[in-house]
LOPAPA-258595 format. One record per atom (N, C-alpha, C, CB): residue number from 1; residue in one letter; atom name; x, z, y. Coordinates in pm, 1 decimal, padded with zeros to 6 digits, always signed. Glycine has a CB too. Example, Ala and Ser with C-alpha at 12.3 -4.5 7.8 and 13.67 -1.06 7.14 Angstrom:
nr_rest_atom_x_z_y
1_A_N_+01319.0_+00780.0_-00569.0 $
1_A_CA_+01230.0_+00780.0_-00450.0 $
1_A_C_+01320.0_+00780.0_-00330.0 $
1_A_CB_+01130.8_+00904.6_-00447.3 $
2_S_N_+01285.0_+00708.0_-00225.0 $
2_S_CA_+01367.0_+00714.0_-00106.0 $
2_S_C_+01290.0_+00787.0_+00003.0 $
2_S_CB_+01408.4_+00572.5_-00059.8 $
This chain:
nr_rest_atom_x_z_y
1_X_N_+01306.9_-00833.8_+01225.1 $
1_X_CA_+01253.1_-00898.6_+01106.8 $
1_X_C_+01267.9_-00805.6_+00986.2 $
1_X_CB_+01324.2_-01033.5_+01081.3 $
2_X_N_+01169.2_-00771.6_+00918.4 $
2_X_CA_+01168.5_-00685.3_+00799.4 $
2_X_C_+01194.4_-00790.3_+00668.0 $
2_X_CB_+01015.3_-00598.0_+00790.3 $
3_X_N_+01276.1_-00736.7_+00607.8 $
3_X_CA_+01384.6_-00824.2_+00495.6 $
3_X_C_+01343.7_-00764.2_+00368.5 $
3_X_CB_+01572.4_-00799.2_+00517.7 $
4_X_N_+01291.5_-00653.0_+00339.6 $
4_X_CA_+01229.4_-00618.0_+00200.1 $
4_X_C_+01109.1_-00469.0_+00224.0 $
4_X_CB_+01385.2_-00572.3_+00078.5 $
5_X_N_+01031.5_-00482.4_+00131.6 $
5_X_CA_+00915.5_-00337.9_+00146.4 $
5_X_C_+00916.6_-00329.2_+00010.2 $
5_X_CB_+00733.7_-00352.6_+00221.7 $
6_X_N_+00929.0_-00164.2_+00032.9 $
6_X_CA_+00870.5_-00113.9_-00123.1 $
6_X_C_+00785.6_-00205.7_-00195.4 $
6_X_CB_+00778.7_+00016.8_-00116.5 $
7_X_N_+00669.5_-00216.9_-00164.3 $
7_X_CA_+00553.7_-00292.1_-00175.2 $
7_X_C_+00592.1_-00432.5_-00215.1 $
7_X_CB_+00475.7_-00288.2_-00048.2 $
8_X_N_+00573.4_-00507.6_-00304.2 $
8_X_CA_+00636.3_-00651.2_-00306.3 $
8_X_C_+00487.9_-00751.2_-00296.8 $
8_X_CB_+00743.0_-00680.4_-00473.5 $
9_X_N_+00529.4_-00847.3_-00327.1 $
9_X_CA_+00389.1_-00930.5_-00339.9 $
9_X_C_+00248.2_-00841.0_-00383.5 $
9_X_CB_+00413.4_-01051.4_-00465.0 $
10_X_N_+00177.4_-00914.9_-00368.3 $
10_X_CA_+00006.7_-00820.0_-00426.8 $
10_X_C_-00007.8_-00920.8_-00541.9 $
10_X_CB_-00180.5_-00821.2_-00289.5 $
11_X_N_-00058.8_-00827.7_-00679.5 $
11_X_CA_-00116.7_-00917.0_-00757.4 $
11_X_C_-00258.8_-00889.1_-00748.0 $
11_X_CB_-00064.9_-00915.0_-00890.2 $
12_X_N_-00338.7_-00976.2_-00784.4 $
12_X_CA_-00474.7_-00994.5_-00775.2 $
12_X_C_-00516.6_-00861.8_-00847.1 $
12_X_CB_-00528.8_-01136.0_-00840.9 $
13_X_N_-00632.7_-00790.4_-00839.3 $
13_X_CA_-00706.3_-00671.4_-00952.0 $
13_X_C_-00824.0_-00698.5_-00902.4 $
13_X_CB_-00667.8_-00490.4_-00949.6 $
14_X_N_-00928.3_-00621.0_-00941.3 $
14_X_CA_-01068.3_-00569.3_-00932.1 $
14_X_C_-01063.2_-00419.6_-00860.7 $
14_X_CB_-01137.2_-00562.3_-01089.1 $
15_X_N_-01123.1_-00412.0_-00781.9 $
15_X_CA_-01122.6_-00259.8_-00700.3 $
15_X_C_-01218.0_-00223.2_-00706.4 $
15_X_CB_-01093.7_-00238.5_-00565.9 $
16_X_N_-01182.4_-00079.5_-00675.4 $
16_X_CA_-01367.6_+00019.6_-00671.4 $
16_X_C_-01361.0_+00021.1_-00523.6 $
16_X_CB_-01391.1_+00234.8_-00754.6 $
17_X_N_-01443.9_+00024.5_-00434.8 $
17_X_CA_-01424.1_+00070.3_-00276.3 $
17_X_C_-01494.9_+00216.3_-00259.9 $
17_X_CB_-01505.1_-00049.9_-00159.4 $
18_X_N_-01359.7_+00289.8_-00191.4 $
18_X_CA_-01374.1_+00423.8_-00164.4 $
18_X_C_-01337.4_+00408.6_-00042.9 $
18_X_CB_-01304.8_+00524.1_-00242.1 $
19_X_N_-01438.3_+00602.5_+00058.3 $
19_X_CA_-01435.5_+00573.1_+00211.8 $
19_X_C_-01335.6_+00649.4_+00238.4 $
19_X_CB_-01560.7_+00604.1_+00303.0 $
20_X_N_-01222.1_+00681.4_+00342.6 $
20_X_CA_-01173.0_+00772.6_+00324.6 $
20_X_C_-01127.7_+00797.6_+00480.6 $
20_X_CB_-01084.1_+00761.5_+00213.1 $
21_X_N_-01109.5_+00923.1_+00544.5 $
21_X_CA_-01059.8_+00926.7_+00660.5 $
21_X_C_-00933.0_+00918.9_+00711.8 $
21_X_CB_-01093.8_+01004.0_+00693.8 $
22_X_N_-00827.1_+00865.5_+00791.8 $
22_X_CA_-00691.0_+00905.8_+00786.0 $
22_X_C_-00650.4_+00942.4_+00989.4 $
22_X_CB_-00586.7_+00746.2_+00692.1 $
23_X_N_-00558.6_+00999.5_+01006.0 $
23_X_CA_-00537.7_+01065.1_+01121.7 $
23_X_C_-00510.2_+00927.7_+01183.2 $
23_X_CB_-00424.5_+01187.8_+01127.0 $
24_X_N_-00540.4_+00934.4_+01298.9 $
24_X_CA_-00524.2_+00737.2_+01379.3 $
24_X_C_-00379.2_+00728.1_+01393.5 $
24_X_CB_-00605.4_+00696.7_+01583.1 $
25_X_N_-00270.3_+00782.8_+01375.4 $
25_X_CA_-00144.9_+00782.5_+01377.8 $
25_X_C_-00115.0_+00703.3_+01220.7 $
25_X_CB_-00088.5_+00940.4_+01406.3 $
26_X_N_-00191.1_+00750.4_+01148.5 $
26_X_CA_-00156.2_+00710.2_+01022.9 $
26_X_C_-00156.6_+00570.0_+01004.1 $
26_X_CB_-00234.3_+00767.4_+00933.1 $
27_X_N_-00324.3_+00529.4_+01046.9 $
27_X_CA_-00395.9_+00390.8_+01023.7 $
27_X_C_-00267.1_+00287.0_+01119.2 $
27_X_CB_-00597.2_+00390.7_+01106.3 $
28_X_N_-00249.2_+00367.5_+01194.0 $
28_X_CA_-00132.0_+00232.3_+01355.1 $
28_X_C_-00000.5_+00220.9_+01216.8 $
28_X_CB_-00016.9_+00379.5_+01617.3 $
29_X_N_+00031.5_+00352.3_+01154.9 $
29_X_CA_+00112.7_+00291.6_+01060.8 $
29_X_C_+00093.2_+00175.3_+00951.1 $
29_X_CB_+00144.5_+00382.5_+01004.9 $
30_X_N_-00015.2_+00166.6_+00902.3 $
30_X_CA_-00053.9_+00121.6_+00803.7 $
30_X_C_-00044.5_-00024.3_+00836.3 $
30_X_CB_-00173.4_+00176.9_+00765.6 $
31_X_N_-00152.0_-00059.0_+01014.1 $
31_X_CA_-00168.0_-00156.1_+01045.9 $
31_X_C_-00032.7_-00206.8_+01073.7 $
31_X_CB_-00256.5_-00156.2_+01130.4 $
32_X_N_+00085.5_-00161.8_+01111.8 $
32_X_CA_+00215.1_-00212.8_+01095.9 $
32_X_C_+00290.2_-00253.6_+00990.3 $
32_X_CB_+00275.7_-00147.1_+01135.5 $
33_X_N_+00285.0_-00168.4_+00883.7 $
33_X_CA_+00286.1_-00225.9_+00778.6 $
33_X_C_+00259.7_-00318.0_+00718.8 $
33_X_CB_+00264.5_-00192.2_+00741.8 $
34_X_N_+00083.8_-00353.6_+00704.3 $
34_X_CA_+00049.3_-00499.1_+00675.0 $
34_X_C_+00070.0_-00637.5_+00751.1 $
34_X_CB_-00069.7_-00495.1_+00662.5 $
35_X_N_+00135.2_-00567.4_+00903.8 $
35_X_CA_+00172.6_-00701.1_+00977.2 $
35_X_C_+00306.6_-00748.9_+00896.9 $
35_X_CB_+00204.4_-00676.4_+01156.3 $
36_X_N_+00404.8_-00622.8_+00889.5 $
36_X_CA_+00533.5_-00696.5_+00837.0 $
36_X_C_+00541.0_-00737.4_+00722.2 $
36_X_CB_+00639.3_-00632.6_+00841.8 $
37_X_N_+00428.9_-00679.0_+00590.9 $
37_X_CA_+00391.1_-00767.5_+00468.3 $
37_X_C_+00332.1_-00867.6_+00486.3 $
37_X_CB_+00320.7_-00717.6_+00380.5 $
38_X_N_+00249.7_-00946.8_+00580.8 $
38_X_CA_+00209.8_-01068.0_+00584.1 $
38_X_C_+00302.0_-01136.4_+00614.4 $
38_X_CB_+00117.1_-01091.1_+00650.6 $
39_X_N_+00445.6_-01100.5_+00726.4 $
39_X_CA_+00509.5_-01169.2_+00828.5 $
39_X_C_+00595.5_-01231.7_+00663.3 $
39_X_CB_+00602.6_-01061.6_+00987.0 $
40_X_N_+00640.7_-01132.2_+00588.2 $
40_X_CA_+00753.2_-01128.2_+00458.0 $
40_X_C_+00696.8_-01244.0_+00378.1 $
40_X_CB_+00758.0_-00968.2_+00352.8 $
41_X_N_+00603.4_-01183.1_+00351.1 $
41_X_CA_+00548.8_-01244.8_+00212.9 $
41_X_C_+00456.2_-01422.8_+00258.2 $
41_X_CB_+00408.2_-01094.5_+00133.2 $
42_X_N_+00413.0_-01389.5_+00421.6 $
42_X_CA_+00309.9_-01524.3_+00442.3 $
42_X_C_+00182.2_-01574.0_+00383.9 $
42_X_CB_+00372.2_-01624.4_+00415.1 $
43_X_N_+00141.6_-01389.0_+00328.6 $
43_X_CA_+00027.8_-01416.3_+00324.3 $
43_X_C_-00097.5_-01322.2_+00439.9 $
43_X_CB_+00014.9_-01402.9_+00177.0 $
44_X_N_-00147.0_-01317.0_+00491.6 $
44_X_CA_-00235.2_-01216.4_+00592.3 $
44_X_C_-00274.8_-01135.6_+00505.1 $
44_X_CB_-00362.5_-01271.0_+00678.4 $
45_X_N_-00267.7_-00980.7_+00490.1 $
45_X_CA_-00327.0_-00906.4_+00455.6 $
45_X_C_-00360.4_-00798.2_+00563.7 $
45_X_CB_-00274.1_-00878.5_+00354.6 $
46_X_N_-00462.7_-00692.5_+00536.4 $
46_X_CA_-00477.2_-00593.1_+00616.0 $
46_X_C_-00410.5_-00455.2_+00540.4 $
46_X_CB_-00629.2_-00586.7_+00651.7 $
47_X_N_-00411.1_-00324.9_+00629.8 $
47_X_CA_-00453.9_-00213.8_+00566.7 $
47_X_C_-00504.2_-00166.3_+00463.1 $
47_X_CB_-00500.6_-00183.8_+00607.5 $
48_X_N_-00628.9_-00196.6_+00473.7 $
48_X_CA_-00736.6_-00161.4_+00371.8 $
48_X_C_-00689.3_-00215.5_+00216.5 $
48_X_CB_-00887.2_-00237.8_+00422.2 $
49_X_N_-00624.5_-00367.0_+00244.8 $
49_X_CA_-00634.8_-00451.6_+00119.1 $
49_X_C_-00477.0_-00341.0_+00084.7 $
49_X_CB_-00628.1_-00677.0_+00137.5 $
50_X_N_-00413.7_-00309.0_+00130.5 $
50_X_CA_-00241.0_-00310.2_+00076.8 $
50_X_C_-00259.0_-00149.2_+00035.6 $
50_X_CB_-00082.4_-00350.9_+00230.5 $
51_X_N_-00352.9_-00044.4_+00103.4 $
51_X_CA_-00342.1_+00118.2_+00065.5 $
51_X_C_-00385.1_+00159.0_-00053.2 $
51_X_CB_-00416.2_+00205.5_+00151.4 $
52_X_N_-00479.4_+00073.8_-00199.9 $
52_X_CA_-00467.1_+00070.4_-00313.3 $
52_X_C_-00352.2_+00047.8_-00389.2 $
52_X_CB_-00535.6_+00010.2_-00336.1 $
53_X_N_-00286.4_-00063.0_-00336.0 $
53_X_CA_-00152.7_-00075.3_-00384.4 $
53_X_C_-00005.5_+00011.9_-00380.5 $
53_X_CB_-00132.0_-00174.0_-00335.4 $
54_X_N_-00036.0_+00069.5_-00266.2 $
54_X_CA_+00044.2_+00173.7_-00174.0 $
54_X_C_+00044.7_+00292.7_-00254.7 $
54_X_CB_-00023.5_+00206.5_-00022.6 $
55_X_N_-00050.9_+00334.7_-00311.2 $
55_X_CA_-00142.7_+00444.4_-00373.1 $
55_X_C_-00088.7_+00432.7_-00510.1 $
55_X_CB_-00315.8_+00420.4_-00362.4 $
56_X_N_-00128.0_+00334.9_-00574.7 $
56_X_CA_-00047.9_+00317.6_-00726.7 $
56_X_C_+00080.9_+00322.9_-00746.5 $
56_X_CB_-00065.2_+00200.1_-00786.9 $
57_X_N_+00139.5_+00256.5_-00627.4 $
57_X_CA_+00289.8_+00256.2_-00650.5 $
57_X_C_+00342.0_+00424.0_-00646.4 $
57_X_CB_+00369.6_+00154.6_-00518.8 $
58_X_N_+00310.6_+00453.4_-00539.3 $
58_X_CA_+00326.1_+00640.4_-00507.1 $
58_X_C_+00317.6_+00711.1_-00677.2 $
58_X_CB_+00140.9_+00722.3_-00381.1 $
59_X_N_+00186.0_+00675.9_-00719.0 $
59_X_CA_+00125.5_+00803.3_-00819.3 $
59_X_C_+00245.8_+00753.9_-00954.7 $
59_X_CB_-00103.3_+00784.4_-00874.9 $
60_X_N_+00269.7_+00599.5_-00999.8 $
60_X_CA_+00365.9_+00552.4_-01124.5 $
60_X_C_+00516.4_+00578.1_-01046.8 $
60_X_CB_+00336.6_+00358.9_-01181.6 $
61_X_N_+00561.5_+00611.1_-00913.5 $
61_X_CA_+00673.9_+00644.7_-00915.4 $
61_X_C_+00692.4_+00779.8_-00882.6 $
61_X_CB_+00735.8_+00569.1_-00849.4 $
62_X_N_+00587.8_+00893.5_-00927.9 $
62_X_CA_+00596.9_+01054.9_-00886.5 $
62_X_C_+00647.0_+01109.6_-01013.8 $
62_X_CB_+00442.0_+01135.9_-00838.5 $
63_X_N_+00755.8_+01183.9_-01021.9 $
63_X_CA_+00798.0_+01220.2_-01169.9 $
63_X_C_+00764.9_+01335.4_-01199.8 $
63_X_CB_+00932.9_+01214.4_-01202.4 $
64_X_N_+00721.4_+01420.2_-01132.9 $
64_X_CA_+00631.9_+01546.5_-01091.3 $
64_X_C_+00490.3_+01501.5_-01201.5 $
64_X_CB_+00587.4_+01550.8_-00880.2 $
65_X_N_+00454.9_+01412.1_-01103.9 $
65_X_CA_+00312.6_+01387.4_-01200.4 $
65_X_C_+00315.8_+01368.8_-01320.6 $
65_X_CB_+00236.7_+01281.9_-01174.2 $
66_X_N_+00440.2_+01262.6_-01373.0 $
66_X_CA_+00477.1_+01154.5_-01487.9 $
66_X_C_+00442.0_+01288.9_-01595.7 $
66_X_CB_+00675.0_+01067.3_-01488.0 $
67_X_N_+00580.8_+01406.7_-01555.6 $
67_X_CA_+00552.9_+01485.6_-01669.9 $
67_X_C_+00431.4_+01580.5_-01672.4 $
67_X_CB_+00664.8_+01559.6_-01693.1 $
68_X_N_+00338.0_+01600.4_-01556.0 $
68_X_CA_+00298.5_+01637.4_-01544.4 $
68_X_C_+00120.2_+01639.3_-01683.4 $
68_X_CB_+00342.3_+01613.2_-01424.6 $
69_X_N_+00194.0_+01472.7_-01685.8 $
69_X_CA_+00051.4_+01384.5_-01756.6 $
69_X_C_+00128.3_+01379.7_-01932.4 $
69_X_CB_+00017.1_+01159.2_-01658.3 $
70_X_N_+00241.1_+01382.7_-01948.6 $
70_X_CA_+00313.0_+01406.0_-02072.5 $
70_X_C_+00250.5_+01499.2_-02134.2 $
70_X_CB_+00446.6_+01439.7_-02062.0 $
């Protein structure tokens, strides 16, 4: 049983949809991922919906970038 994820609840946004390729090792991760965020949280999400979120969290917690954008 997974007890906490980086990732916490989803809040609602507006998205742009972009296509993108990832190695099939990657996607089996991903799709694991959104099983144990649905299992946590009780709501069904996929992949697709959680790797925008995944993505933002990465780029506002890179401190490389942070100062990078200073």
């Amino acid at each position: 049983m997974v007890t906490k994820l980086r990732l916490g609840p989803l809040p609602r946004q507006r998205i742009v949809k972009m296509t993108i390729s990832l190695p099939v090792s990657l996607n089996e991760e991903l799709d694991r991922y959104a099983a144990a965020h649905s299992q946590l949280y009780g709501e069904k999400v996929d992949a697709v919906t959680l790797v925008p979120y995944m993505l933002e969290r990465f780029i506002t917690t890179d401190r490389g970038f942070r100062r990078a954008r200073a």
